[in-house]
C-alpha positions as CSV (number, residue, x, y, z in Angstrom):
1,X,-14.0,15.4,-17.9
2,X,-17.5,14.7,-17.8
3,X,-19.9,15.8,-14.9
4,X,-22.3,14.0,-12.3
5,X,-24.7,14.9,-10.2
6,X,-23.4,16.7,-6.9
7,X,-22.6,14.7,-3.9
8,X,-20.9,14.1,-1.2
9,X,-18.1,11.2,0.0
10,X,-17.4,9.0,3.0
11,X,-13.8,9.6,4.6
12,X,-11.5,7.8,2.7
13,X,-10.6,6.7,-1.2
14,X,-13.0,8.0,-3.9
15,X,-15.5,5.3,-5.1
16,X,-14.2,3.2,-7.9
17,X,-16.7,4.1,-10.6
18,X,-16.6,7.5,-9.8
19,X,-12.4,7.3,-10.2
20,X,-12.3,5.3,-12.9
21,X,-14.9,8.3,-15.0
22,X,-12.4,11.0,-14.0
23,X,-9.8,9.1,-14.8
24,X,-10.8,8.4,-18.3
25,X,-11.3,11.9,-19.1
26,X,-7.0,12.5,-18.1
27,X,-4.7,14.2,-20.4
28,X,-1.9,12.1,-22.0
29,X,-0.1,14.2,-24.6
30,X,3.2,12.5,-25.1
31,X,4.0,8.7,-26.2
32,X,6.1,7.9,-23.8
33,X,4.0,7.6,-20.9
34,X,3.8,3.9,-21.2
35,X,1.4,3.5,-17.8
36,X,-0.9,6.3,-16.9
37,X,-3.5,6.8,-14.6
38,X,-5.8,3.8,-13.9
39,X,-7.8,1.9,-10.9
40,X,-5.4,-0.5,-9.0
41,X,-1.9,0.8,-10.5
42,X,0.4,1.8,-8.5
43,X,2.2,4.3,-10.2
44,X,3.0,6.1,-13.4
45,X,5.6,4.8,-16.1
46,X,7.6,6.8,-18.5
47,X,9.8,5.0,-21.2
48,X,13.4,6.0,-21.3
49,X,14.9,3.6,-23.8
50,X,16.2,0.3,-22.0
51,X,15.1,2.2,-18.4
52,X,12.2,3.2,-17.6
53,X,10.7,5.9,-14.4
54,X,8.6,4.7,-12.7
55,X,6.6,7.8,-10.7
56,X,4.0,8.0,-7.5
57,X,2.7,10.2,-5.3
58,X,0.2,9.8,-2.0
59,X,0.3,11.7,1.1
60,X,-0.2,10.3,4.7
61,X,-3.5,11.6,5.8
62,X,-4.4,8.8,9.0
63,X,-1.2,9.7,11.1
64,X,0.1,12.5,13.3
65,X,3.5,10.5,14.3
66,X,6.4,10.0,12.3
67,X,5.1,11.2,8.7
68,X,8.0,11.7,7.4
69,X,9.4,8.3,7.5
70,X,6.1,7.2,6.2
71,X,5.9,8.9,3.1
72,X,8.8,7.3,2.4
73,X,8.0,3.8,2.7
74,X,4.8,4.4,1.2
75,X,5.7,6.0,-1.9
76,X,9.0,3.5,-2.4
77,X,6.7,1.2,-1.7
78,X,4.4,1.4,-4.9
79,X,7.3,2.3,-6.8
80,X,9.0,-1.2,-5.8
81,X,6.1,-2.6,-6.5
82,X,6.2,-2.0,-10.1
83,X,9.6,-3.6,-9.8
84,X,11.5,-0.1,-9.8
85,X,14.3,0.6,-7.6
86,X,13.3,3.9,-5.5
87,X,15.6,7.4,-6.2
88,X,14.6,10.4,-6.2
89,X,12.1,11.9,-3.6
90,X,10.5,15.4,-2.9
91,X,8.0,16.0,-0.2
92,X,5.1,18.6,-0.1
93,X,4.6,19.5,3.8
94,X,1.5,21.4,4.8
95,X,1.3,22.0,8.7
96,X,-1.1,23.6,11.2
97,X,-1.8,27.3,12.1
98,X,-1.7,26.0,15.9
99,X,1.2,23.7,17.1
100,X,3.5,23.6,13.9
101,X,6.9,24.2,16.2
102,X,10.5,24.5,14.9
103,X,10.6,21.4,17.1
104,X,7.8,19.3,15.1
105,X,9.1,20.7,11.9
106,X,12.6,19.6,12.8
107,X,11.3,16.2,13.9
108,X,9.5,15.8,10.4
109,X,12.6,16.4,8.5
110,X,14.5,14.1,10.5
111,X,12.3,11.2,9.8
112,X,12.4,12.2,6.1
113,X,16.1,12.2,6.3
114,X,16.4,9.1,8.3
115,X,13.7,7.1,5.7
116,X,15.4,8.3,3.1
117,X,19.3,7.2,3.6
118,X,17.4,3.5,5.2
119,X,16.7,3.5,1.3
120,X,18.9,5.0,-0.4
121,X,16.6,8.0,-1.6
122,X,17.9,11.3,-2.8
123,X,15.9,14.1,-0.9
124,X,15.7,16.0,-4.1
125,X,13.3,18.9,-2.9
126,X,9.4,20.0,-2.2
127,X,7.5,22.5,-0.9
128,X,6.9,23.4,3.3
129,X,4.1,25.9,4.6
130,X,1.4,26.5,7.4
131,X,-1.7,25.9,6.1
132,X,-5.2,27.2,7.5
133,X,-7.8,24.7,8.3
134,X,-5.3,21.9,9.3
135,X,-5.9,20.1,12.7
136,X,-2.9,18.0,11.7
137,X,0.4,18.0,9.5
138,X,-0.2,16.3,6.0
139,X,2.8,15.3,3.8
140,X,2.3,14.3,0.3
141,X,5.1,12.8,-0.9
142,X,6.1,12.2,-4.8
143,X,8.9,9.4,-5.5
144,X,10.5,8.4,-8.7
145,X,12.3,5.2,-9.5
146,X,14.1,3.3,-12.1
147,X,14.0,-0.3,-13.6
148,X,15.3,-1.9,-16.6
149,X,12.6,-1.7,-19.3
150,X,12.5,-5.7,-19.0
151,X,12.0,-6.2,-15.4
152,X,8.9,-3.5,-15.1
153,X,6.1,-5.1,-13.4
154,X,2.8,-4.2,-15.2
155,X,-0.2,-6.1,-14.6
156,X,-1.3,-6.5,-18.0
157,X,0.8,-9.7,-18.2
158,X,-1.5,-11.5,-15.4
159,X,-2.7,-14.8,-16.9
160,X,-5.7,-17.3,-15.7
161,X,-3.4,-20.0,-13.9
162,X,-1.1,-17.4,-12.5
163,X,0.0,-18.1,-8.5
164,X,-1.4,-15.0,-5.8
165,X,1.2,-15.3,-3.0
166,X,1.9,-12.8,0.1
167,X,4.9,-11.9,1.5
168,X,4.2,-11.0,5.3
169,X,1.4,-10.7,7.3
170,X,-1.4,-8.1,6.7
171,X,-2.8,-5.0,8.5
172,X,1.0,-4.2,9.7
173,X,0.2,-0.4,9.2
174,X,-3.5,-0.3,10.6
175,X,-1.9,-2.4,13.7
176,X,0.7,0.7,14.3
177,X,-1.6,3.2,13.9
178,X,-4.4,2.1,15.8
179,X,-2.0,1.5,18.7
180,X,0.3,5.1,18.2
181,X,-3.1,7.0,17.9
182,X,-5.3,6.0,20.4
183,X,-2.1,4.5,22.7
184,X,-3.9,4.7,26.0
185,X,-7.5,2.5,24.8
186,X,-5.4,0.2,23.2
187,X,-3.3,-0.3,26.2
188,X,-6.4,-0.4,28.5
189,X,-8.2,-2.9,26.2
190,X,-5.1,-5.1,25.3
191,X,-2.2,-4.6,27.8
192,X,1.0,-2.6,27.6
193,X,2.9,-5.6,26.6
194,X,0.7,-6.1,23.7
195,X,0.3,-2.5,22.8
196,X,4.0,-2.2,22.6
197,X,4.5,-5.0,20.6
198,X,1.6,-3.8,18.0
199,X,3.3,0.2,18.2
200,X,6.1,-0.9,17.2
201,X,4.9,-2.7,14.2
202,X,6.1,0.5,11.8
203,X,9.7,-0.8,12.4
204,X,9.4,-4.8,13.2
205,X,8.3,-6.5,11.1
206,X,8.1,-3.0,9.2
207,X,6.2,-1.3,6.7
208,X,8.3,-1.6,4.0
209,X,8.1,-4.1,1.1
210,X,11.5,-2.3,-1.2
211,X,13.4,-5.5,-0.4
212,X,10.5,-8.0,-0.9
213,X,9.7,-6.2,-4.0
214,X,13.2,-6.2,-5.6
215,X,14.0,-9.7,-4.2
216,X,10.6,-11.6,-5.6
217,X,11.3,-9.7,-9.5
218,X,14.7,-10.8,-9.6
219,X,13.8,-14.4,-9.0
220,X,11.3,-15.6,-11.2
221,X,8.5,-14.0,-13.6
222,X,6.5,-11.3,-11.8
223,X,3.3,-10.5,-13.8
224,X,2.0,-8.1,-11.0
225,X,3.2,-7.3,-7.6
226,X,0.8,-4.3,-5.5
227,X,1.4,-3.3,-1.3
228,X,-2.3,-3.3,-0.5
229,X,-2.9,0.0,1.7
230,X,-6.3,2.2,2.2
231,X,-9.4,-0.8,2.4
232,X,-6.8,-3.4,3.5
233,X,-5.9,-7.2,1.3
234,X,-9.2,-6.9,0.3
235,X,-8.7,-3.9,-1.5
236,X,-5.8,-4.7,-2.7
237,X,-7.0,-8.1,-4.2
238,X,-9.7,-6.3,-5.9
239,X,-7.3,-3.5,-7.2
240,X,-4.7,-5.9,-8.8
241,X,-8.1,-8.1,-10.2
242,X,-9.3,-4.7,-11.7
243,X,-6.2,-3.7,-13.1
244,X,-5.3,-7.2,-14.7
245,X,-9.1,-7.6,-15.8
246,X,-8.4,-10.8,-13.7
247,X,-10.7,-12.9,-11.3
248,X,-9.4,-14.1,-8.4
249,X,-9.7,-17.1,-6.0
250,X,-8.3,-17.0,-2.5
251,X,-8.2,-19.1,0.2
252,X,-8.9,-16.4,3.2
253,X,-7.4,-18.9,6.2
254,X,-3.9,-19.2,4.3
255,X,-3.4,-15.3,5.0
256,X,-1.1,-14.8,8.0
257,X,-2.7,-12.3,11.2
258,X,-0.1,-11.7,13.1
259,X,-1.2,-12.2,17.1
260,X,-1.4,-8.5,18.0
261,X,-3.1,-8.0,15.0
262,X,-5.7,-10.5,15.6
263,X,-6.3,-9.0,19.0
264,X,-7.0,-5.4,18.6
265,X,-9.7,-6.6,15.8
266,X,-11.4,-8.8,17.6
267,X,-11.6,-6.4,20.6
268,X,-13.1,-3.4,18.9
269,X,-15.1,-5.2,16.2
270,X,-12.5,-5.0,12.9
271,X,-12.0,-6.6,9.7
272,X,-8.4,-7.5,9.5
273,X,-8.9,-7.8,5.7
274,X,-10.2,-4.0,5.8
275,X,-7.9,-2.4,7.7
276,X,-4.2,-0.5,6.5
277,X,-2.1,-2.7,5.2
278,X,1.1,-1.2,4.2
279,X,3.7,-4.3,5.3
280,X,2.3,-6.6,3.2
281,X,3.2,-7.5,-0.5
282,X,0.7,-9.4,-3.2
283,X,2.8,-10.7,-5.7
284,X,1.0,-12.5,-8.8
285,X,3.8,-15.0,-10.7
286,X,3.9,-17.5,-13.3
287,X,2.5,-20.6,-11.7
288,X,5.8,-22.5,-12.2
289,X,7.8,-20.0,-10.6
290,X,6.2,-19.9,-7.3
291,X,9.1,-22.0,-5.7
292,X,11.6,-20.2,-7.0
293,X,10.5,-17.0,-5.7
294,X,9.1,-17.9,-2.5
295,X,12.4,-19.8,-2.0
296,X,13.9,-16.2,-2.7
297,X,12.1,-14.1,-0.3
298,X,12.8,-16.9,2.2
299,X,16.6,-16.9,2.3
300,X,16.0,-13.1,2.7
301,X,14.3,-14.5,6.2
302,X,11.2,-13.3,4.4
303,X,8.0,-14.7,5.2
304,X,5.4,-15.5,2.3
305,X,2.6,-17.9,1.6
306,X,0.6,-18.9,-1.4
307,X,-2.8,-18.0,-0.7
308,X,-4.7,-18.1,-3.9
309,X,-4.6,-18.4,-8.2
310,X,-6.2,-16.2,-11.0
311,X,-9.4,-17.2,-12.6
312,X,-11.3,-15.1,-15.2
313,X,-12.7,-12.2,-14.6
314,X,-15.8,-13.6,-14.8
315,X,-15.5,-15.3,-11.1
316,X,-14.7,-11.8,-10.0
317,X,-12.5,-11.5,-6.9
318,X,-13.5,-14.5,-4.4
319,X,-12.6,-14.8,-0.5
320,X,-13.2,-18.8,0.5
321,X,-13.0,-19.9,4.0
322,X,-14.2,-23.6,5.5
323,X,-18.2,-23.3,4.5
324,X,-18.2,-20.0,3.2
325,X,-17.6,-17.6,-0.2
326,X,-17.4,-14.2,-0.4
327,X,-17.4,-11.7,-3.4
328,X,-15.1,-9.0,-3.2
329,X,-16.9,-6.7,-5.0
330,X,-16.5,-2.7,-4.3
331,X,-14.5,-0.6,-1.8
332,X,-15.7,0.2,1.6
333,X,-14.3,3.0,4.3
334,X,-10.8,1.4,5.7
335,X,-11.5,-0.1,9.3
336,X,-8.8,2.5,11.1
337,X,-11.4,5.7,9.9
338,X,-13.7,3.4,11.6
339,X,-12.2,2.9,15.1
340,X,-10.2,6.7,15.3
341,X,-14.2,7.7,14.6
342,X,-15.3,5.3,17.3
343,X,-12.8,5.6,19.7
Protein backbone atom coordinates (compact mmCIF):
# COMPACT_ATOMS: atom_id res chain seq x y z
CA UNK A 1 0.00 0.00 0.00
CA UNK A 2 1.37 3.23 -0.78
CA UNK A 3 2.60 5.78 1.96
CA UNK A 4 1.83 9.52 2.92
CA UNK A 5 3.18 11.90 4.86
CA UNK A 6 2.79 11.29 8.79
CA UNK A 7 -0.12 12.68 10.53
CA UNK A 8 -2.44 12.56 12.91
CA UNK A 9 -6.57 12.01 12.97
CA UNK A 10 -9.60 13.55 14.68
CA UNK A 11 -11.65 10.99 16.89
CA UNK A 12 -13.71 9.12 14.77
CA UNK A 13 -13.84 7.46 10.94
CA UNK A 14 -10.62 7.76 8.86
CA UNK A 15 -10.97 10.53 6.16
CA UNK A 16 -12.40 9.30 2.97
CA UNK A 17 -9.45 9.96 0.70
CA UNK A 18 -7.12 8.66 2.99
CA UNK A 19 -9.54 5.24 3.17
CA UNK A 20 -10.29 4.95 -0.10
CA UNK A 21 -5.88 4.99 -0.88
CA UNK A 22 -5.52 2.11 1.63
CA UNK A 23 -8.20 0.51 0.38
CA UNK A 24 -7.00 0.28 -3.11
CA UNK A 25 -3.87 -1.13 -2.28
CA UNK A 26 -6.06 -4.48 -0.39
CA UNK A 27 -5.37 -7.97 -1.28
CA UNK A 28 -8.05 -9.94 -3.16
CA UNK A 29 -6.61 -13.36 -4.16
CA UNK A 30 -9.60 -15.45 -4.94
CA UNK A 31 -12.63 -14.85 -7.51
CA UNK A 32 -15.19 -15.33 -5.46
CA UNK A 33 -15.14 -12.34 -3.43
CA UNK A 34 -17.77 -10.71 -5.46
CA UNK A 35 -17.78 -7.24 -3.06
CA UNK A 36 -14.64 -6.26 -1.36
CA UNK A 37 -13.51 -3.52 0.48
CA UNK A 38 -14.77 -0.01 -0.67
CA UNK A 39 -16.02 3.51 0.72
CA UNK A 40 -19.85 3.34 1.58
CA UNK A 41 -20.27 -0.61 1.54
CA UNK A 42 -21.51 -2.16 4.07
CA UNK A 43 -19.98 -5.34 4.07
CA UNK A 44 -18.11 -8.06 2.23
CA UNK A 45 -19.69 -10.59 -0.36
CA UNK A 46 -18.47 -14.02 -1.21
CA UNK A 47 -20.25 -16.10 -4.03
CA UNK A 48 -21.49 -19.43 -3.07
CA UNK A 49 -23.38 -20.58 -6.21
CA UNK A 50 -27.22 -19.48 -5.95
CA UNK A 51 -26.29 -18.12 -2.05
CA UNK A 52 -24.18 -15.88 -1.39
CA UNK A 53 -22.22 -14.59 2.39
CA UNK A 54 -22.51 -11.72 3.08
CA UNK A 55 -19.63 -10.68 5.93
CA UNK A 56 -19.02 -7.45 8.42
CA UNK A 57 -17.31 -6.48 11.14
CA UNK A 58 -17.26 -2.99 13.42
CA UNK A 59 -16.86 -2.70 17.03
CA UNK A 60 -18.76 -0.40 19.47
CA UNK A 61 -16.32 2.16 20.51
CA UNK A 62 -18.89 5.31 21.81
CA UNK A 63 -20.72 3.16 24.54
CA UNK A 64 -19.95 1.73 27.92
CA UNK A 65 -23.69 0.19 28.45
CA UNK A 66 -25.09 -2.74 26.97
CA UNK A 67 -22.35 -3.52 24.16
CA UNK A 68 -23.13 -6.62 23.75
CA UNK A 69 -26.52 -6.27 22.43
CA UNK A 70 -25.14 -3.56 20.28
CA UNK A 71 -22.77 -5.36 18.30
CA UNK A 72 -25.34 -7.26 17.45
CA UNK A 73 -27.74 -4.99 15.95
CA UNK A 74 -24.99 -3.23 14.38
CA UNK A 75 -23.29 -5.85 12.57
CA UNK A 76 -26.91 -7.61 11.48
CA UNK A 77 -27.60 -4.41 10.64
CA UNK A 78 -25.10 -3.94 7.60
CA UNK A 79 -25.44 -7.40 6.82
CA UNK A 80 -29.45 -6.87 6.34
CA UNK A 81 -28.58 -4.12 4.60
CA UNK A 82 -27.07 -5.81 1.80
CA UNK A 83 -30.34 -7.85 1.82
CA UNK A 84 -28.69 -10.91 3.73
CA UNK A 85 -30.37 -12.62 6.41
CA UNK A 86 -28.00 -12.43 9.59
CA UNK A 87 -26.43 -16.12 11.05
CA UNK A 88 -23.54 -16.61 12.29
CA UNK A 89 -21.79 -14.26 14.91
CA UNK A 90 -18.43 -14.19 16.82
CA UNK A 91 -17.50 -11.40 19.13
CA UNK A 92 -13.85 -10.18 19.95
CA UNK A 93 -14.11 -8.66 23.70
CA UNK A 94 -11.27 -6.54 24.99
CA UNK A 95 -11.89 -5.18 28.65
CA UNK A 96 -10.13 -2.93 31.20
CA UNK A 97 -7.21 -3.68 33.58
CA UNK A 98 -9.41 -1.73 36.25
CA UNK A 99 -13.17 -2.67 36.76
CA UNK A 100 -13.53 -5.73 34.27
CA UNK A 101 -15.69 -7.88 37.06
CA UNK A 102 -17.04 -11.37 36.63
CA UNK A 103 -20.21 -9.28 37.11
CA UNK A 104 -19.60 -6.92 33.95
CA UNK A 105 -18.27 -9.79 32.00
CA UNK A 106 -21.32 -11.78 32.81
CA UNK A 107 -23.57 -8.80 31.96
CA UNK A 108 -21.73 -8.52 28.49
CA UNK A 109 -22.38 -12.00 27.56
CA UNK A 110 -25.94 -11.78 28.55
CA UNK A 111 -26.62 -9.00 26.23
CA UNK A 112 -24.76 -10.95 23.47
CA UNK A 113 -26.90 -13.86 24.23
CA UNK A 114 -30.07 -12.01 24.53
CA UNK A 115 -29.33 -9.89 20.98
CA UNK A 116 -28.52 -12.85 19.51
CA UNK A 117 -31.73 -15.26 20.03
CA UNK A 118 -33.96 -11.51 19.42
CA UNK A 119 -32.37 -12.44 15.84
CA UNK A 120 -31.93 -15.55 15.45
CA UNK A 121 -27.91 -15.46 15.46
CA UNK A 122 -25.74 -18.42 16.17
CA UNK A 123 -23.09 -17.31 18.86
CA UNK A 124 -20.51 -19.16 16.93
CA UNK A 125 -17.35 -17.98 18.95
CA UNK A 126 -14.60 -15.07 19.49
CA UNK A 127 -11.89 -14.10 21.48
CA UNK A 128 -12.19 -12.41 25.45
CA UNK A 129 -9.20 -10.77 27.34
CA UNK A 130 -8.12 -7.74 29.59
CA UNK A 131 -6.45 -5.44 27.72
CA UNK A 132 -3.90 -2.63 29.00
CA UNK A 133 -4.59 0.93 28.14
CA UNK A 134 -8.45 0.48 28.06
CA UNK A 135 -10.57 3.03 30.10
CA UNK A 136 -13.54 1.10 28.70
CA UNK A 137 -14.67 -2.39 27.29
CA UNK A 138 -14.58 -2.44 23.34
CA UNK A 139 -16.38 -5.34 21.48
CA UNK A 140 -15.72 -5.82 17.85
CA UNK A 141 -18.04 -7.88 16.51
CA UNK A 142 -17.90 -9.97 13.05
CA UNK A 143 -21.32 -11.30 11.57
CA UNK A 144 -22.03 -13.35 8.55
CA UNK A 145 -25.21 -13.73 6.65
CA UNK A 146 -26.88 -15.30 3.77
CA UNK A 147 -29.08 -14.29 0.71
CA UNK A 148 -30.08 -15.81 -2.35
CA UNK A 149 -27.57 -14.63 -5.07
CA UNK A 150 -30.61 -12.77 -6.74
CA UNK A 151 -31.93 -10.78 -3.90
CA UNK A 152 -28.21 -9.27 -2.85
CA UNK A 153 -28.43 -5.62 -2.56
CA UNK A 154 -25.30 -3.99 -4.21
CA UNK A 155 -25.25 -0.51 -5.08
CA UNK A 156 -23.89 -0.74 -8.37
CA UNK A 157 -27.45 -1.19 -9.69
CA UNK A 158 -28.46 2.56 -8.47
CA UNK A 159 -29.80 4.42 -11.55
CA UNK A 160 -30.41 8.35 -12.11
CA UNK A 161 -34.32 8.37 -11.44
CA UNK A 162 -34.11 5.90 -8.67
CA UNK A 163 -36.49 6.92 -5.34
CA UNK A 164 -34.15 7.65 -1.73
CA UNK A 165 -36.73 6.71 0.95
CA UNK A 166 -36.17 6.25 4.89
CA UNK A 167 -37.63 3.97 7.00
CA UNK A 168 -37.72 5.60 10.58
CA UNK A 169 -36.58 8.56 12.06
CA UNK A 170 -32.86 9.41 12.32
CA UNK A 171 -30.23 9.92 15.11
CA UNK A 172 -32.12 6.96 17.18
CA UNK A 173 -28.64 5.69 18.34
CA UNK A 174 -26.86 9.22 19.10
CA UNK A 175 -30.40 10.04 21.00
CA UNK A 176 -29.64 6.76 23.44
CA UNK A 177 -26.29 7.38 23.83
CA UNK A 178 -26.18 10.84 24.55
CA UNK A 179 -28.94 10.31 27.18
CA UNK A 180 -27.27 6.66 28.75
CA UNK A 181 -23.79 8.46 28.90
CA UNK A 182 -24.14 11.62 30.28
CA UNK A 183 -27.83 10.61 32.02
CA UNK A 184 -27.71 13.19 34.70
CA UNK A 185 -26.97 16.70 32.14
CA UNK A 186 -29.42 15.39 29.95
CA UNK A 187 -31.90 15.04 32.66
CA UNK A 188 -30.95 18.48 34.16
CA UNK A 189 -31.17 20.08 30.66
CA UNK A 190 -34.32 18.22 29.31
CA UNK A 191 -36.32 16.60 32.18
CA UNK A 192 -36.50 13.06 33.42
CA UNK A 193 -39.59 12.43 31.44
CA UNK A 194 -37.79 13.33 28.33
CA UNK A 195 -34.56 11.79 29.19
CA UNK A 196 -36.33 8.55 29.69
CA UNK A 197 -38.14 8.54 26.83
CA UNK A 198 -34.79 9.45 24.64
CA UNK A 199 -32.68 6.31 26.96
CA UNK A 200 -34.84 4.14 25.95
CA UNK A 201 -34.59 4.76 22.34
CA UNK A 202 -32.09 1.51 21.98
CA UNK A 203 -35.19 -0.64 22.41
CA UNK A 204 -38.39 1.71 21.19
CA UNK A 205 -38.42 2.50 18.46
CA UNK A 206 -35.03 0.47 18.38
CA UNK A 207 -31.83 0.27 16.75
CA UNK A 208 -32.38 -2.31 14.56
CA UNK A 209 -33.30 -2.22 10.83
CA UNK A 210 -33.11 -6.66 10.21
CA UNK A 211 -36.87 -6.49 9.68
CA UNK A 212 -37.00 -3.24 7.58
CA UNK A 213 -34.25 -4.52 5.62
CA UNK A 214 -35.69 -8.01 4.78
CA UNK A 215 -39.17 -6.56 4.48
CA UNK A 216 -38.35 -3.52 1.85
CA UNK A 217 -36.07 -6.36 -0.51
CA UNK A 218 -38.76 -8.67 -0.60
CA UNK A 219 -41.18 -6.17 -1.95
CA UNK A 220 -40.08 -4.47 -4.80
CA UNK A 221 -36.46 -3.80 -6.57
CA UNK A 222 -33.84 -2.63 -4.02
CA UNK A 223 -30.86 -1.18 -5.92
CA UNK A 224 -29.15 -0.04 -2.51
CA UNK A 225 -30.26 -0.08 1.03
CA UNK A 226 -27.33 1.37 3.86
CA UNK A 227 -28.18 2.00 8.03
CA UNK A 228 -26.43 5.31 8.19
CA UNK A 229 -24.23 5.20 11.55
CA UNK A 230 -20.79 7.24 12.49
CA UNK A 231 -21.38 11.09 10.74
CA UNK A 232 -25.15 10.53 10.91
CA UNK A 233 -27.88 10.65 7.42
CA UNK A 234 -25.53 12.82 6.06
CA UNK A 235 -22.91 10.42 6.05
CA UNK A 236 -24.80 7.88 5.07
CA UNK A 237 -26.20 9.84 2.01
CA UNK A 238 -22.80 10.59 0.95
CA UNK A 239 -21.63 6.89 1.50
CA UNK A 240 -24.42 5.26 -0.64
CA UNK A 241 -23.75 8.39 -3.35
CA UNK A 242 -19.95 7.32 -3.31
CA UNK A 243 -20.52 3.85 -3.60
CA UNK A 244 -23.21 4.07 -6.45
CA UNK A 245 -21.00 6.88 -8.19
CA UNK A 246 -24.48 8.53 -7.74
CA UNK A 247 -25.61 12.19 -7.01
CA UNK A 248 -28.17 12.82 -4.84
CA UNK A 249 -31.06 15.29 -4.24
CA UNK A 250 -32.87 15.39 -0.90
CA UNK A 251 -35.44 17.28 0.50
CA UNK A 252 -33.92 17.83 4.20
CA UNK A 253 -37.61 18.83 5.93
CA UNK A 254 -39.21 15.37 4.65
CA UNK A 255 -36.70 13.56 7.17
CA UNK A 256 -38.56 12.63 10.39
CA UNK A 257 -36.74 14.02 14.12
CA UNK A 258 -38.31 12.37 16.45
CA UNK A 259 -39.30 15.05 19.52
CA UNK A 260 -36.67 13.95 21.91
CA UNK A 261 -34.40 13.92 19.37
CA UNK A 262 -35.08 17.37 18.27
CA UNK A 263 -34.60 18.52 21.89
CA UNK A 264 -31.38 17.35 23.12
CA UNK A 265 -29.90 18.97 19.66
CA UNK A 266 -31.19 22.00 19.94
CA UNK A 267 -30.23 22.30 23.61
CA UNK A 268 -26.54 21.52 23.30
CA UNK A 269 -25.96 22.90 19.83
CA UNK A 270 -26.21 19.50 17.49
CA UNK A 271 -26.69 18.58 13.97
CA UNK A 272 -29.31 15.95 13.93
CA UNK A 273 -28.09 15.00 10.42
CA UNK A 274 -24.52 14.43 12.08
CA UNK A 275 -25.11 12.60 14.91
CA UNK A 276 -25.36 8.28 15.28
CA UNK A 277 -27.84 7.09 13.49
CA UNK A 278 -28.15 3.41 13.82
CA UNK A 279 -32.37 3.07 13.72
CA UNK A 280 -32.68 4.42 10.57
CA UNK A 281 -32.67 2.65 7.05
CA UNK A 282 -31.86 4.49 3.48
CA UNK A 283 -33.25 2.40 0.95
CA UNK A 284 -32.71 3.46 -2.79
CA UNK A 285 -35.54 1.55 -5.27
CA UNK A 286 -36.72 1.58 -8.68
CA UNK A 287 -38.79 4.69 -8.87
CA UNK A 288 -41.97 2.60 -9.79
CA UNK A 289 -41.60 0.56 -6.90
CA UNK A 290 -41.71 3.10 -4.26
CA UNK A 291 -45.48 2.22 -3.34
CA UNK A 292 -45.05 -1.12 -3.21
CA UNK A 293 -42.44 -1.06 -0.78
CA UNK A 294 -43.31 1.62 1.42
CA UNK A 295 -46.76 -0.05 1.44
CA UNK A 296 -44.67 -3.08 2.72
CA UNK A 297 -42.74 -1.58 5.48
CA UNK A 298 -46.09 0.04 6.51
CA UNK A 299 -48.22 -3.05 7.18
CA UNK A 300 -45.13 -4.12 9.20
CA UNK A 301 -46.32 -0.72 11.33
CA UNK A 302 -43.12 0.52 9.86
CA UNK A 303 -42.70 4.05 9.33
CA UNK A 304 -40.96 5.44 6.08
CA UNK A 305 -40.95 8.51 3.88
CA UNK A 306 -39.67 9.38 0.53
CA UNK A 307 -37.29 12.06 1.06
CA UNK A 308 -35.31 12.45 -2.05
CA UNK A 309 -34.22 10.79 -5.96
CA UNK A 310 -30.76 10.16 -7.59
CA UNK A 311 -29.20 12.58 -9.95
CA UNK A 312 -25.75 12.21 -11.57
CA UNK A 313 -22.97 12.31 -9.86
CA UNK A 314 -22.25 15.34 -11.18
CA UNK A 315 -24.84 17.29 -8.76
CA UNK A 316 -22.99 15.54 -5.98
CA UNK A 317 -24.93 14.79 -2.81
CA UNK A 318 -27.44 17.85 -2.17
CA UNK A 319 -29.45 18.75 1.16
CA UNK A 320 -32.47 21.33 0.16
CA UNK A 321 -34.50 23.00 2.61
CA UNK A 322 -37.17 26.23 2.03
CA UNK A 323 -34.43 28.91 0.67
CA UNK A 324 -31.47 26.97 1.08
CA UNK A 325 -28.89 24.18 -0.64
CA UNK A 326 -26.30 22.43 0.80
CA UNK A 327 -23.48 20.16 -0.65
CA UNK A 328 -22.74 17.15 1.19
CA UNK A 329 -19.40 16.93 0.46
CA UNK A 330 -16.80 15.12 3.00
CA UNK A 331 -17.06 13.55 6.43
CA UNK A 332 -16.80 15.48 9.61
CA UNK A 333 -16.39 14.16 13.45
CA UNK A 334 -19.96 12.54 14.53
CA UNK A 335 -21.88 15.13 16.83
CA UNK A 336 -21.92 12.47 20.01
CA UNK A 337 -17.69 12.70 20.02
CA UNK A 338 -18.70 16.29 20.12
CA UNK A 339 -20.94 16.61 23.15
CA UNK A 340 -19.27 13.43 25.36
CA UNK A 341 -16.07 15.95 24.63
CA UNK A 342 -18.10 18.95 25.63
CA UNK A 343 -20.05 17.63 28.26
Amino acid sequence: MAKGTSRTFATGKLPTHVLERLLAGAPIRDKRVLVGPRVGLDAAVIDCGSTCLVLKSDPITFAADRIGWYAVNINANDVAAMGATPKWFLATLLLPEQGSTTRLVEKIFDDLAAACDELDISLCGGHTEVTAGLDRPILCGQLVGEVDRKKLVVPKRVRIGDSILLARGIAIEGTAVAARERRKLVEEKLGKTMARRARRFLDQPGISVVRAALTANSAGRIHAMHDPTEGGLAMGLYEVAKASSRGMLVDRDAVPVYPETAALCETFGLDAFRLLASGALIIVCAARDTENIIRALEREDISVVEIGSIKSAQSGVVLKSTGARRKIAKFEVDEITKFLADS
